[in-house]
C-alpha positions in Angstrom: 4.2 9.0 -17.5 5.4 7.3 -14.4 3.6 8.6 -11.4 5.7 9.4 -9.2 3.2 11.9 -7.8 0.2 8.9 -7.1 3.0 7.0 -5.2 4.2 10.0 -3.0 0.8 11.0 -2.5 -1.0 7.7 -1.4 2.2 7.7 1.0 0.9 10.7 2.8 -2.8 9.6 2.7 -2.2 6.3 4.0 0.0 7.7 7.1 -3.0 10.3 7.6 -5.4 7.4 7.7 -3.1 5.2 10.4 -2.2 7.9 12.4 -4.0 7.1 15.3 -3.8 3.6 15.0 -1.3 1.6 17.0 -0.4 -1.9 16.6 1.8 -4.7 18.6 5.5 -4.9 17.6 8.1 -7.6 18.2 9.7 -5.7 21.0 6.9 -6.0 22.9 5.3 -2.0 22.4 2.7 -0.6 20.2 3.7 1.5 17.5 2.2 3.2 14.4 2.3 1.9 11.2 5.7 2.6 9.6 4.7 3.5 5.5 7.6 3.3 3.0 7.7 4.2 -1.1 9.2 1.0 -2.6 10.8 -1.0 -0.3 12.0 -1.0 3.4 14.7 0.8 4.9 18.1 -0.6 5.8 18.2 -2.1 9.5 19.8 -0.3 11.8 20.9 -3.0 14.2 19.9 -6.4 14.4 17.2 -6.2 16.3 15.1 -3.4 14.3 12.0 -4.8 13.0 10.2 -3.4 10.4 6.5 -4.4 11.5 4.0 -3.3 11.4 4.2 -1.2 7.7 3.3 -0.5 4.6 5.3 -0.7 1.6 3.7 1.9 -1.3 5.4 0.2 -4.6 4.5 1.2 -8.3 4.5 -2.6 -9.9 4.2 -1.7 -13.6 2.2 0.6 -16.2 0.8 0.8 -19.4 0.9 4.2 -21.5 -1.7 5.3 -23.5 -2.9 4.3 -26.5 -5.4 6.0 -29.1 -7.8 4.1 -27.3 -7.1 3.3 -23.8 -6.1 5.5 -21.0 -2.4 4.9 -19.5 -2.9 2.7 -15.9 -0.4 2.6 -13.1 -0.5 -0.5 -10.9 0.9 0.3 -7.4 1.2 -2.7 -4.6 0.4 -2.2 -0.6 2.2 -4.9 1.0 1.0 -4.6 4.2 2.9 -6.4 7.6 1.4 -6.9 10.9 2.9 -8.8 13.7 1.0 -11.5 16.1 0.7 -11.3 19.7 1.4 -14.5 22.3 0.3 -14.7 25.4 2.2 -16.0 28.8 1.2 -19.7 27.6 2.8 -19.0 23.7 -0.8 -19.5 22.6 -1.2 -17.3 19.3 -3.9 -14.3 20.2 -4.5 -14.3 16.1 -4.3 -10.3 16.3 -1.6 -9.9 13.6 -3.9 -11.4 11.6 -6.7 -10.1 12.6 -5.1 -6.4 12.6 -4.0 -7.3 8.9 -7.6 -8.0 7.4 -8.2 -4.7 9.5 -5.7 -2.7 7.7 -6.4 -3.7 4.1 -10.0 -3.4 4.9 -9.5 0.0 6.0 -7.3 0.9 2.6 -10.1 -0.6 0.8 -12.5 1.8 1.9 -11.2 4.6 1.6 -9.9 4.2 -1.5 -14.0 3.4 -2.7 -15.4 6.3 -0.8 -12.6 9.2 -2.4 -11.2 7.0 -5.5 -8.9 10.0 -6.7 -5.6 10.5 -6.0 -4.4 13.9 -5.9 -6.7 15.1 -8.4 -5.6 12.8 -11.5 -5.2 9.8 -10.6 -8.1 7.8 -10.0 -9.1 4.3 -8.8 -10.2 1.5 -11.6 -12.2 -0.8 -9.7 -12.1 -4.0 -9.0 -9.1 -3.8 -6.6 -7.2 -7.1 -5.7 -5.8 -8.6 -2.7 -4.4 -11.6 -1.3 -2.8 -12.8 1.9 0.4 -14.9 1.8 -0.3 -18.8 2.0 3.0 -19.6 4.1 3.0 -20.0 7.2 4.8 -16.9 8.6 3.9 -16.8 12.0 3.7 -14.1 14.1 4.3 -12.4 10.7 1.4 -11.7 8.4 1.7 -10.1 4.6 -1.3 -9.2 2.8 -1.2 -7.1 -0.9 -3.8 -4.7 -1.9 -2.9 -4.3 -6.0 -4.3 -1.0 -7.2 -5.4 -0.2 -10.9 -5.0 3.6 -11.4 -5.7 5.5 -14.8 -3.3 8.3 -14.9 -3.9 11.2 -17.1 -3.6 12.0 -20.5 -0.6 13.6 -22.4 -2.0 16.2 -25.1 0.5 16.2 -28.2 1.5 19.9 -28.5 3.5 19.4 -31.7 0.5 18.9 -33.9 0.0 22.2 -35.2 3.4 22.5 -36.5 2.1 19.5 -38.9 -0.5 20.4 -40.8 
């Protein structure tokens, strides 16, 4: 099964979880986190930005086996911008704000660990933070282990 269910529905938590939360933007403002299934949406102009967000992306799976049960991996690529101040000195907030935001993710995923009633966290989780040098962009990845459920074969019966 793909789960296309986890990935709508850890949308919708993660925009319930932000939606007090402002952060700074290129243009200057503070805005809410934008959260997006799969990947970002066309620009509208040149000077839309994207930042901050949160791209919820199903990576890969594994179906079940007689053995094991079938795992979804889903990515959080996370994007936070950095502040200057009047001297162009970097005020390390987008970075700052990204550790903040993947910390946040991570916690809330450990205190309530299932997703919609099915899908539920495998723990260790995984993240990283991009090595390049970016700046005033920051991109962090939370990758997420969920076991999805079970398919019961129905057509059994009919072979015995």
């Amino acid at each position: 099964m793909i789960p296309i269910g986890l990935q709508t529905t850890l949308e919708s938590r993660l925009k319930d979880l932000f939606a007090a939360t402002r952060f700074p933007t290129p243009s200057g403002n503070d805005a809410t986190i934008s959260i997006h299934k799969q990947r970002l949406p066309e620009k509208m102009s040149e000077e839309d930005s994207p930042f901050p967000f949160i791209i919820v992306k199903m990576i890969e799976g594994s179906g079940q086996t007689a053995v094991d049960q079938p795992l979804s991996k889903i990515g959080l690529i996370v994007g936070t911008y950095d502040v200057y101040e009047a001297s162009g000195i970097s005020t390390n907030i987008g970075y700052t704000d990204l550790v903040r935001v993947m910390n946040d993710i991570e916690e809330d995923l450990i205190k309530r660990p299932v997703i919609d009633g099915k899908y539920e966290l495998e723990l260790p989780l995984k993240w990283r933070i991009n090595e390049e040098d970016t700046d005033p962009y920051f991109i962090g990845v939370l990758e997420l282990d969920f076991a999805t459920p079970n398919h019961t074969r129905t057509d059994v019966e009919s072979l015995l």
